[in-house]
VOFIVO-428082 format. One record per residue (C-alpha): residue number from 1; residue in one letter; x, y, z. Coordinates in Angstrom, 2 decimals. Last residue first. Layout:
BEGIN
<NUM,'A',<X,Y,Z>>
...
This chain:
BEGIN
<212,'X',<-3.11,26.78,8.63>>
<211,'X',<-6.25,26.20,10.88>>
<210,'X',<-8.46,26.32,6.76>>
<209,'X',<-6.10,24.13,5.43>>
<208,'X',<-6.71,21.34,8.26>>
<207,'X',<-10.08,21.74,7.88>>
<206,'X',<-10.03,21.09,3.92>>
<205,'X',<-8.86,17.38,5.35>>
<204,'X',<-10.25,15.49,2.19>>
<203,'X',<-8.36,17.36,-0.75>>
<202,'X',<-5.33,17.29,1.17>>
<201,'X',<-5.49,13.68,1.91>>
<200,'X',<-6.07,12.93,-1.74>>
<199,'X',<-3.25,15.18,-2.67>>
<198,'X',<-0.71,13.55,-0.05>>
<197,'X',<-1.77,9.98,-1.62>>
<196,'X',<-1.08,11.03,-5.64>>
<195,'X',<2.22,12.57,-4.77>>
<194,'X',<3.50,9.85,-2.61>>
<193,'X',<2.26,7.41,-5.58>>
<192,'X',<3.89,9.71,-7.99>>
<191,'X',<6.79,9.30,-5.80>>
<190,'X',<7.07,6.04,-5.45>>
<189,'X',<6.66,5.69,-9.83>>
<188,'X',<9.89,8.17,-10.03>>
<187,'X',<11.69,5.55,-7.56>>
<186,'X',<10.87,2.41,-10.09>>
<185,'X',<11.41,4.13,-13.09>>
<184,'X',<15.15,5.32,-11.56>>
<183,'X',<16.03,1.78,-10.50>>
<182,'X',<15.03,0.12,-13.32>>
<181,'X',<16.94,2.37,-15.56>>
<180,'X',<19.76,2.02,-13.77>>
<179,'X',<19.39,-1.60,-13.94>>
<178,'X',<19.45,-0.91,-17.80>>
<177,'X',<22.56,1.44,-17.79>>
<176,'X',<24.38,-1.39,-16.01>>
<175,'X',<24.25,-3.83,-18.59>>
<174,'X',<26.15,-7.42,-17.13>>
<173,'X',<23.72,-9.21,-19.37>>
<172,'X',<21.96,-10.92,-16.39>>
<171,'X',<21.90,-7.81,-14.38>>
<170,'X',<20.23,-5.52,-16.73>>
<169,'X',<17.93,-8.48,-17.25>>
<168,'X',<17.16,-8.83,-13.30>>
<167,'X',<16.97,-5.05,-12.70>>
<166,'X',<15.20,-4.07,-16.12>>
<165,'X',<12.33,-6.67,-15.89>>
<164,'X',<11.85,-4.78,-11.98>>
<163,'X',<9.81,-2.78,-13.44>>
<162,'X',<6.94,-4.89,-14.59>>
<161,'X',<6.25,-8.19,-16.07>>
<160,'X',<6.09,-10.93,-14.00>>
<159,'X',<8.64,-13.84,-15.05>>
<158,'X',<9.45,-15.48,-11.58>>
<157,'X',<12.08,-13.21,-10.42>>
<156,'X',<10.37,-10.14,-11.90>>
<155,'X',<8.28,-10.39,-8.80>>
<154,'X',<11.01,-8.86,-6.88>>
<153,'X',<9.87,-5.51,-8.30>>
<152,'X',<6.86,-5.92,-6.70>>
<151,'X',<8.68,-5.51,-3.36>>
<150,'X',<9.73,-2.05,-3.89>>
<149,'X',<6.55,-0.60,-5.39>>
<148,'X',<4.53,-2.28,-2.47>>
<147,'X',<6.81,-1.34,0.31>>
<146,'X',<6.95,2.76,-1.59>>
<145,'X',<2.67,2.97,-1.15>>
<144,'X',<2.99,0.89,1.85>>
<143,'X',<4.88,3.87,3.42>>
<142,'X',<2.67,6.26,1.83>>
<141,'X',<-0.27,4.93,3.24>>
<140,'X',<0.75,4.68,6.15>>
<139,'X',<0.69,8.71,6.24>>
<138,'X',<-2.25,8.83,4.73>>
<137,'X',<-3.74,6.57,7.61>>
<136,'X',<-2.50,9.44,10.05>>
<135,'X',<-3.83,12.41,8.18>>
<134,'X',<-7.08,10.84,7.17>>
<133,'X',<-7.69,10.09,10.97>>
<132,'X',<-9.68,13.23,11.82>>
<131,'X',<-12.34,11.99,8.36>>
<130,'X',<-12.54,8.30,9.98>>
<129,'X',<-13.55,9.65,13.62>>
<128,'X',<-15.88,12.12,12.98>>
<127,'X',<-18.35,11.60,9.69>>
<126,'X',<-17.96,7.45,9.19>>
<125,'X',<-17.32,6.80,12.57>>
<124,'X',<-19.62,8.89,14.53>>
<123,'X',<-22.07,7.90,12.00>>
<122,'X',<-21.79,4.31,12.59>>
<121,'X',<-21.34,4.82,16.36>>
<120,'X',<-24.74,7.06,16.36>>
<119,'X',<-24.68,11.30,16.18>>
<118,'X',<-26.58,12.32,18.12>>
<117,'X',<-24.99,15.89,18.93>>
<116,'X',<-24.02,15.11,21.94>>
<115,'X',<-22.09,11.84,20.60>>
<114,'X',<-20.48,14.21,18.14>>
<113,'X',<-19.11,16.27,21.22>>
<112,'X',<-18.33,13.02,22.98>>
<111,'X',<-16.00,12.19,19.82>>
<110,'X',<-14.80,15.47,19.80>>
<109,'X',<-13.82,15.37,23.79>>
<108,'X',<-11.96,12.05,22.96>>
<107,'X',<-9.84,13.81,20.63>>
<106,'X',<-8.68,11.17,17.43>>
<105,'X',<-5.65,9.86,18.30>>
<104,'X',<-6.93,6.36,18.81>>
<103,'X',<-8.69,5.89,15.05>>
<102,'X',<-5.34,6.77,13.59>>
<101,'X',<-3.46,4.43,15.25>>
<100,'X',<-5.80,1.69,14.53>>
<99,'X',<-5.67,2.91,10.87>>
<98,'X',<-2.13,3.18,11.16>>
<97,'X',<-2.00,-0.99,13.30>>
<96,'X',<-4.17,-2.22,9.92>>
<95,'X',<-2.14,-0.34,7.46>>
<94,'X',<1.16,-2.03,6.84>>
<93,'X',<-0.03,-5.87,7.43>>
<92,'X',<-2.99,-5.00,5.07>>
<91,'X',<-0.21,-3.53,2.68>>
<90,'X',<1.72,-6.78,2.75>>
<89,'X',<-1.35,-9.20,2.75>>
<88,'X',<-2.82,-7.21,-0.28>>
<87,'X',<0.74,-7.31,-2.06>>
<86,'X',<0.73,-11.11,-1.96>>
<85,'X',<-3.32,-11.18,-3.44>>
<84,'X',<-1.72,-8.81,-5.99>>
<83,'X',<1.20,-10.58,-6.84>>
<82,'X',<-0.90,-14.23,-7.49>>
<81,'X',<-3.44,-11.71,-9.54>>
<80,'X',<-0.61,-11.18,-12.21>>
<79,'X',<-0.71,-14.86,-12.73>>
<78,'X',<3.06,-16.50,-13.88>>
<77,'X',<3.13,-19.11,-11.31>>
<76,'X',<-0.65,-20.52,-13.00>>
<75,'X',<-3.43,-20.45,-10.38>>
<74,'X',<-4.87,-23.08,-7.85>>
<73,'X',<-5.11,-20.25,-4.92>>
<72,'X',<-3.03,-22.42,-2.72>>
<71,'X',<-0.58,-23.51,-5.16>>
<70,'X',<-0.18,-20.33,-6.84>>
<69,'X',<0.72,-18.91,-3.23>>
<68,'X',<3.51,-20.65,-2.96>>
<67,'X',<5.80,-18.73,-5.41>>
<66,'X',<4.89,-15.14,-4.95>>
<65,'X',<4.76,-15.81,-1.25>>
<64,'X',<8.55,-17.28,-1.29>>
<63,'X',<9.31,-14.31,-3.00>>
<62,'X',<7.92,-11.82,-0.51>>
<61,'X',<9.48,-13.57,1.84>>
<60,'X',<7.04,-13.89,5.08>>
<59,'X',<7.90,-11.09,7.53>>
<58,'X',<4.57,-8.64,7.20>>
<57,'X',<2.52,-11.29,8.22>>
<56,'X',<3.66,-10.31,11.09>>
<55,'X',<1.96,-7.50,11.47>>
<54,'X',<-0.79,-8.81,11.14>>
<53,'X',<-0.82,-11.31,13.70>>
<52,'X',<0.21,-8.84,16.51>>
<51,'X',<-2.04,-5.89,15.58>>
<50,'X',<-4.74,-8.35,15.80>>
<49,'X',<-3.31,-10.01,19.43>>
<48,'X',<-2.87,-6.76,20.82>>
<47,'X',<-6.17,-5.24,20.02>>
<46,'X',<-8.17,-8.20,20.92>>
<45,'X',<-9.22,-7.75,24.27>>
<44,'X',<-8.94,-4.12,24.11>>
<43,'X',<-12.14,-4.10,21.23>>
<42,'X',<-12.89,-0.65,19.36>>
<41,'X',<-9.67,0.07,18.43>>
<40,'X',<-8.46,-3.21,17.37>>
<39,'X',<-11.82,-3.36,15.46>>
<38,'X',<-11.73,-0.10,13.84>>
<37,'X',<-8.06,-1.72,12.46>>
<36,'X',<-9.38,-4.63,11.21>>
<35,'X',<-12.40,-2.71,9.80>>
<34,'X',<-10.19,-0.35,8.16>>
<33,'X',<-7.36,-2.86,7.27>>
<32,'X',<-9.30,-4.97,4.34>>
<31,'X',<-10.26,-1.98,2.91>>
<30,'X',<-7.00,0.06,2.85>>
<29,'X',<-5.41,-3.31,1.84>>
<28,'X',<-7.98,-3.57,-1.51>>
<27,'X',<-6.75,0.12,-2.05>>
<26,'X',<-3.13,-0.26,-1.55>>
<25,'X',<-3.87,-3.89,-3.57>>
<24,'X',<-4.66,-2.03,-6.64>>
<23,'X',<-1.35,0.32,-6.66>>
<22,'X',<1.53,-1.93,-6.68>>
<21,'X',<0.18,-4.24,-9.58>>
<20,'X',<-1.54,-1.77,-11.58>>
<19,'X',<2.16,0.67,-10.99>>
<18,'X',<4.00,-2.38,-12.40>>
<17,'X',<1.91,-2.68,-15.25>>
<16,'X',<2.10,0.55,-16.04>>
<15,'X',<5.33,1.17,-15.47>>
<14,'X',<6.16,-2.19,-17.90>>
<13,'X',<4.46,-0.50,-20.66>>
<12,'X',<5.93,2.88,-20.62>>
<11,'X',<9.63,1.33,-20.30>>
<10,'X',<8.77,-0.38,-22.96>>
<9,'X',<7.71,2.21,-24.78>>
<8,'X',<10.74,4.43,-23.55>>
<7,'X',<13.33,1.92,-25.29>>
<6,'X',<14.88,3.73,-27.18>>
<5,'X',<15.00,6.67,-24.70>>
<4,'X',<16.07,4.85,-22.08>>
<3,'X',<19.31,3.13,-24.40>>
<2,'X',<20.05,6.81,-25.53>>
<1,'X',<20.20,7.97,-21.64>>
C-alpha cells in the first residue's frame, strides 16, 4: 500500500494513458461495426460470411499485431496509434455480430408500425431500430470495454506506456506488490468503463425506466 501511494502519480499517468488507449478505439469500433453490423442484418447473403470474417479477426495475437502492424502502417514499434488501430480490429470483431444482434431483436410489428407511420429506412433506423438496440450493443460494449483494457496491457511488452508497465516491471524485479498494483489499476479502470457504458445506455433508453 506505501509503494501505491508513492507512486500514485505514476500510477495516475499510466491510467490515463492506458484508459486513452482502451477507450478511443471502443468508439472508432462502435463506428466501424454499426454499418457492418446493419449490413449483416439487412443483407442474408452476406450475413454469415461478415459475421464470419470478423470474428475472426478476433484470434490474431494481440502481440503479434502490436508488432507487425508498424510495418504495414510505416510507423515507429513504439507508436501509441499502432495499439489503437490493433484495438479497433479487436473491438470491431466484438461488436459487429451485437450490433447485428441487436438490430434482429428489435419487434418486427414496431418496425411495421414505424413504417405506417412513414417513417423511411434511414429514419426507421436512426429513430426505431438503433435506439431498441441500445440495450443489446451496450451490452457488447462492455465486454469489449474489459477485452480492450485486458489486452492493452500486453502492449507493455514492446515499451507502451500504460498499465500493464507495473505487470512486466513488477515481474522483472521479482516485486509482487507492483504487479499487484497493475492488476488492481487495471480492474478498477474495467469497471469505470462498465460504469461509464451502463450510464450512457440508461440515459438513452428513458423508455425502459419508464416500463420499470
Amino acid at each position: 500500500m506505501t509503494w501505491a501511494l508513492d507512486h500514485l502519480d505514476e500510477i495516475l499517468t499510466r491510467a490515463v494513458q492506458h484508459a486513452w488507449l482502451a477507450g478511443l478505439p471502443l468508439v472508432l469500433g462502435l463506428l466501424i461495426a454499426l454499418p457492418l453490423g446493419w449490413l449483416a442484418n439487412r443483407k442474408a447473403w452476406i450475413h454469415g460470411t461478415l459475421l464470419t470474417t470478423t470474428g475472426l479477426l478476433y484470434t490474431i495475437p494481440s502481440l503479434a499485431l502490436f508488432i507487425l502492424l508498424p510495418s504495414i502502417l510505416g510507423t515507429k514499434i513504439l507508436d501509441p496509434v499502432n495499439v489503437i488501430i490493433a484495438m479497433t480490429v479487436y473491438t470491431v470483431a466484438l461488436l459487429t455480430r451485437t450490433v447485428a444482434d441487436g438490430l434482429s431483436a428489435v419487434d418486427p410489428a414496431t418496425r411495421q408500425a414505424a413504417v405506417a407511420m412513414g417513417f423511411g429506412p434511414v429514419a426507421r433506423v436512426r429513430s426505431v431500430d438503433l435506439p431498441l438496440a441500445i440495450p443489446v450493443v451496450a451490452a457488447g460494449l462492455r465486454v469489449a470495454a474489459v477485452s480492450n483494457v485486458s489486452i492493452v496491457s500486453v502492449a507493455s511488452l514492446i515499451g507502451i506506456s500504460q498499465l500493464g508497465y507495473f505487470l512486466t516491471d513488477g515481474y522483472a524485479r521479482t516485486f509482487p506488490t507492483e504487479v499487484w498494483v497493475g492488476i488492481v489499476a487495471c480492474v478498477l479502470l474495467a469497471l469505470v468503463f462498465d460504469l461509464v457504458i451502463l450510464g450512457i445506455a440508461w440515459l438513452l433508453t428513458p423508455w425502459t425506466r419508464v416500463r420499470a
